[in-house]
N, C-alpha and C positions, 0 to 999 in steps of 0.2 A: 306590550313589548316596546321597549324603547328605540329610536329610531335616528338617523345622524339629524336630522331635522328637529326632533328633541334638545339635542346636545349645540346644535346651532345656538337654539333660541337661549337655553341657558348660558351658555358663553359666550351671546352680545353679537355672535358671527354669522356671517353665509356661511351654504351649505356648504360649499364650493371650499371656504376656508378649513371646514371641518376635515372635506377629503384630502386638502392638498397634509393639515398635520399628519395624516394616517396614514398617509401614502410618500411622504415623502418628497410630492411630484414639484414643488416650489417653495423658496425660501418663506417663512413664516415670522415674523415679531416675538422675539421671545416670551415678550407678557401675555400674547394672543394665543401665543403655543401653549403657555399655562393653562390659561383659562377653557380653551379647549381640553388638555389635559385633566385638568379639576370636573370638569363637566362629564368627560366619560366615565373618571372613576367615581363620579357621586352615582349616575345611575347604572354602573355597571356594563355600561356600550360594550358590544362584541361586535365587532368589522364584521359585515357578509363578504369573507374573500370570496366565495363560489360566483355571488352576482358580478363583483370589480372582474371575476377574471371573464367573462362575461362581456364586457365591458372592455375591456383590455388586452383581450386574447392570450392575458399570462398568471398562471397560479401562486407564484414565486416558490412554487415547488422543482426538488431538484429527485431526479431517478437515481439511486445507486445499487448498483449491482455486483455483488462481491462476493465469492465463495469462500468456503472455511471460514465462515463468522466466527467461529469457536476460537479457529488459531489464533492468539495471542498480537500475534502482529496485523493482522487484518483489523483484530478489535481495537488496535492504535490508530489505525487508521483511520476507521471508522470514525475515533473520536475527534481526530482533526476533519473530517471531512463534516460532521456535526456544527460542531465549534465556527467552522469557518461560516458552513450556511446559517444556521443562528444568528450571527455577527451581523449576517447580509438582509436579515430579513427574511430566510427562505424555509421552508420546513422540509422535512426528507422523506422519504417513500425509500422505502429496504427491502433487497429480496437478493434472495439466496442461488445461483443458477449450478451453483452445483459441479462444474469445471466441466459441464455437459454439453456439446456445442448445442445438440436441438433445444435443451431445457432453456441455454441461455438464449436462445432466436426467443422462442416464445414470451421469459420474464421479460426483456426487451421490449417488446410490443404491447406486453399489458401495461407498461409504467408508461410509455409511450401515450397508450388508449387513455391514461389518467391526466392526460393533457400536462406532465411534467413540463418547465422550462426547458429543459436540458438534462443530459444524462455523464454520469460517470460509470464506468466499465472498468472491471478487470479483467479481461478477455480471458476464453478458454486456449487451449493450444489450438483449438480448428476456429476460427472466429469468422470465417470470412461470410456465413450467413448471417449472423449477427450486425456485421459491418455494414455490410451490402445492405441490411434494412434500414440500418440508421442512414447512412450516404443518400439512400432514395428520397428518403425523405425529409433530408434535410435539419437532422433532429442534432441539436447543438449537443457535442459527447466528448469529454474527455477519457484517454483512456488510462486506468492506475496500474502499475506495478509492471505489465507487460506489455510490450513494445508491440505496435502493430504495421506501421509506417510511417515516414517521416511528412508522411499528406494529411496526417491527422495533431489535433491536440494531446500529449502524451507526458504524462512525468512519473518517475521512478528513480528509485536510486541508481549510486552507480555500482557494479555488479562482477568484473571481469579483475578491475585494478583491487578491492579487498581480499577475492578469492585467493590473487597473483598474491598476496602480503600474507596470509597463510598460510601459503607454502615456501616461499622465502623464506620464514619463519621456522618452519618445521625443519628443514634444509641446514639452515643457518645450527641448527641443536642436534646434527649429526643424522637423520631421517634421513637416504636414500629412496626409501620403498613408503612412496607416499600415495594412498589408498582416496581416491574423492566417491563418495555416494552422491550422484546426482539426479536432480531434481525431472518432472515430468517430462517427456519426449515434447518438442514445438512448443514448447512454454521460450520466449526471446532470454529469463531471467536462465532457465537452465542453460542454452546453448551458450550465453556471456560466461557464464558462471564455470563451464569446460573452457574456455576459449583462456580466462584467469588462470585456470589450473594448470594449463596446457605451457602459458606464458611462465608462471611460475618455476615449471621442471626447466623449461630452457635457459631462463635466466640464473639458474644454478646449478648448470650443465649436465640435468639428471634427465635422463633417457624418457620418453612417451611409452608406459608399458599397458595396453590394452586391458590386460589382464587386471590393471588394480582403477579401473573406471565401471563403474557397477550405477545402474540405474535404480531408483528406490523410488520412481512415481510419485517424491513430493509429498509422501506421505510414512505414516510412525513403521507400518506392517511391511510396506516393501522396502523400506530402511532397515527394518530387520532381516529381511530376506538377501539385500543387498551386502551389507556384511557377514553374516555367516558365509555366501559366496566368498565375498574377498579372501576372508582368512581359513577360509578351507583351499585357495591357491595355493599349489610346489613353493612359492617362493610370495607369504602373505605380507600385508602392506607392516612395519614400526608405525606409522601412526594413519589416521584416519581424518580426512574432513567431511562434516556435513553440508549439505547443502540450501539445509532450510531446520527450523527448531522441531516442525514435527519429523521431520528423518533423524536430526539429533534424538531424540526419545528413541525410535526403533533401534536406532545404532546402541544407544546403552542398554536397551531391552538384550539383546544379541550379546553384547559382551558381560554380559551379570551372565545370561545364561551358558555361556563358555567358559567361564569361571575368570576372565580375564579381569584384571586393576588396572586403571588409568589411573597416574601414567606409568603404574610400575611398568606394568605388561605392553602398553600402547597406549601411544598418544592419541589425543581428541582436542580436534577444534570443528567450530561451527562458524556457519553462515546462519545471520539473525540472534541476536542476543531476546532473553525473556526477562523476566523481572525473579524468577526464581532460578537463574541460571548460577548466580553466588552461594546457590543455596546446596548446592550439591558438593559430595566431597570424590575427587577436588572439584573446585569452583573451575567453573568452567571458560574455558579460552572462547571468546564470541568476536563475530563482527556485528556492531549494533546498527539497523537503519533509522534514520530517522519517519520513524514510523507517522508521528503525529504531524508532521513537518506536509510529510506526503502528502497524507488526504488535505492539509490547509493550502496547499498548494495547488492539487486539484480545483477547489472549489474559485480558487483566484483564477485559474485560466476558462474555468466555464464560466464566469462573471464575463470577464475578458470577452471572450466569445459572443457573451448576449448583449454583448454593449458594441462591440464591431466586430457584426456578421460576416464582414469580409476581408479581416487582417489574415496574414500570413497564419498556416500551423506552426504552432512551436512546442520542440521537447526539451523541457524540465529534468535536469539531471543531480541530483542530490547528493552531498559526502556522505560516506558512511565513516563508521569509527572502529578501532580495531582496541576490542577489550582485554585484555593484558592480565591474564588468573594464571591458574597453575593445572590445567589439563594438559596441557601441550608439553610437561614435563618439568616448566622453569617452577623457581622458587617462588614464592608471595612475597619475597621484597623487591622482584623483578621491575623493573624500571617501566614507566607507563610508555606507549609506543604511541606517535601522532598518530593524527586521522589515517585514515586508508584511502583514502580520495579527495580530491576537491572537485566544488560543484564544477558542471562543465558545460557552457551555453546556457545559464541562467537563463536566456531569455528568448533564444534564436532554436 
């Protein structure tokens, strides 16, 4: 088995110059970097990261913990959160918690027990056991998509100001009885995301009617349960917003099965654009996040963090983009509408 001691003696160097190419840890000679370089791939050297970490107290491994791997926009995520650690050097450990507060304490703790660097989190709605273990113990964590407080590392889109642009929107095209399916109870992204809806009616002086705010738990089935409530109301919503792409699906599941046409019948737009959102007829009205953007952005403030333990927390706040199709009723030569937000505290 070959050995850095091996790779030394063929590329003319200390051992020591071996580790510092591998590791990064001090500037190297480019021709010496070569020649190290050339010497690992002639006999094939693989780094023991288990012993350097060892050694060094750190795996350059990073924890992520993310529910709905499947949904579309978490899988965006995911791949900037990839991408970013790649870039850095760091390899990823993935687990699923399931939007479970107990399930996510426990993944928490085994990625923890895996001696990760740091963790990235997208908290359940009840998080605070989860939190409370990381806080104890000091375990370096940013948190993705949902807001936990502003004592912690935190980035996500921005959530309340596109919502507010959708209904404006709908408003602006004659919509009085504007219908929102929202997202999981204690989720920060549902409660923004009413708070948006909420601003929307009053900025175009349409009334808060209780009745057209339907809960769909964030997911495709209570989306569907959620609008068949709406439009089985005395007085059912003209159009409808969703609140996330898997509630969009339940919501069209519900109106195929009421025999309704977007947008002859009712209008549709959504919170979270897909990549087959165009694909529908009609193509459909979305807010797009920057999904990839997110997770790379995570992975810079948990660098951030491991490089100074003791700087301020900061939340990361992202535009979103407001996609401009023909569910919401307008024409496909309908003029493109700016962003929906600009970023906000970049950095603070």
């Amino acid at each position: 088995m070959t050995t850095m001691t091996d790779v030394a003696r063929r590329a003319g160097v200390s051992v020591a110059t071996v580790s510092h190419v591998l590791n990064d840890t001090r500037p190297v000679r480019p021709d010496t970097r070569a020649a190290v370089l050339g010497a690992i791939e002639e006999f094939g050297y693989t780094h023991n990261t288990l012993a350097r970490s060892l050694v060094t107290s750190r795996t350059r491994s990073i924890g992520l913990a993310v529910s709905a791997i499947s949904n579309p926009y978490f899988t965006e995520i995911l791949q900037g959160v990839e991408a970013g650690a790649l870039a850095a050097g760091y390899s990823l450990l993935l687990t699923d918690p399931h939007d479970d507060p107990r399930h996510e304490r426990t993944v928490v703790q085994l990625l923890h027990e895996r001696r990760v660097d740091g963790m990235i989190v997208a908290p359940s709605a009840e998080p605070a056991a989860m939190v409370e273990y990381l806080a104890r113990r000091e375990v370096p964590t940013v948190f993705l998509d949902r807001l936990v407080g502003d004592d912690h590392d935190q980035v996500c889109a921005e959530n309340s100001g596109p919502v507010r642009q959708l209904v404006e929107h709908l408003a602006e095209l004659g919509h009085t009885r504007i219908g929102l399916v929202a997202g999981l109870p204690g989720l920060s992204t549902t409660t923004e995301r009413v708070e948006g809806y909420r601003e929307g009616l009053r900025s175009r002086g349409l009334p808060f009617a209780p009745g057209l705010l339907a809960g769909g738990n964030s997911e495709a089935a209570g989306a569907q349960d959620a609008t068949r409530r709406l439009l089985a109301a005395p007085q059912p919503p003209t159009a409808i917003i969703t609140a996330n792409n898997a509630m969009t699906i339940g919501a069209l599941r519900a109106l195929r099965e009421l025999g309704l046409e977007v947008p002859r019948d009712i209008a549709l737009a959504c919170f979270d654009d897909f990549s087959w959102a165009d694909l529908f007829t009609p193509r459909l009205t979305a807010i797009a996040q920057p999904s990839k953007d997110i997770g790379a952005a995570a992975v810079r403030l948990l660098l951030e963090r491991l490089a100074e333990p003791d700087r301020p927390p900061r939340t990361v706040r992202l535009p979103c983009t407001f996609v401009h199709r023909t569910s919401c009723g307008c024409a496909e030569s309908a003029p493109a509408t700016p962003p929906a937000a600009q970023e906000r505290n970049p950095t603070s």
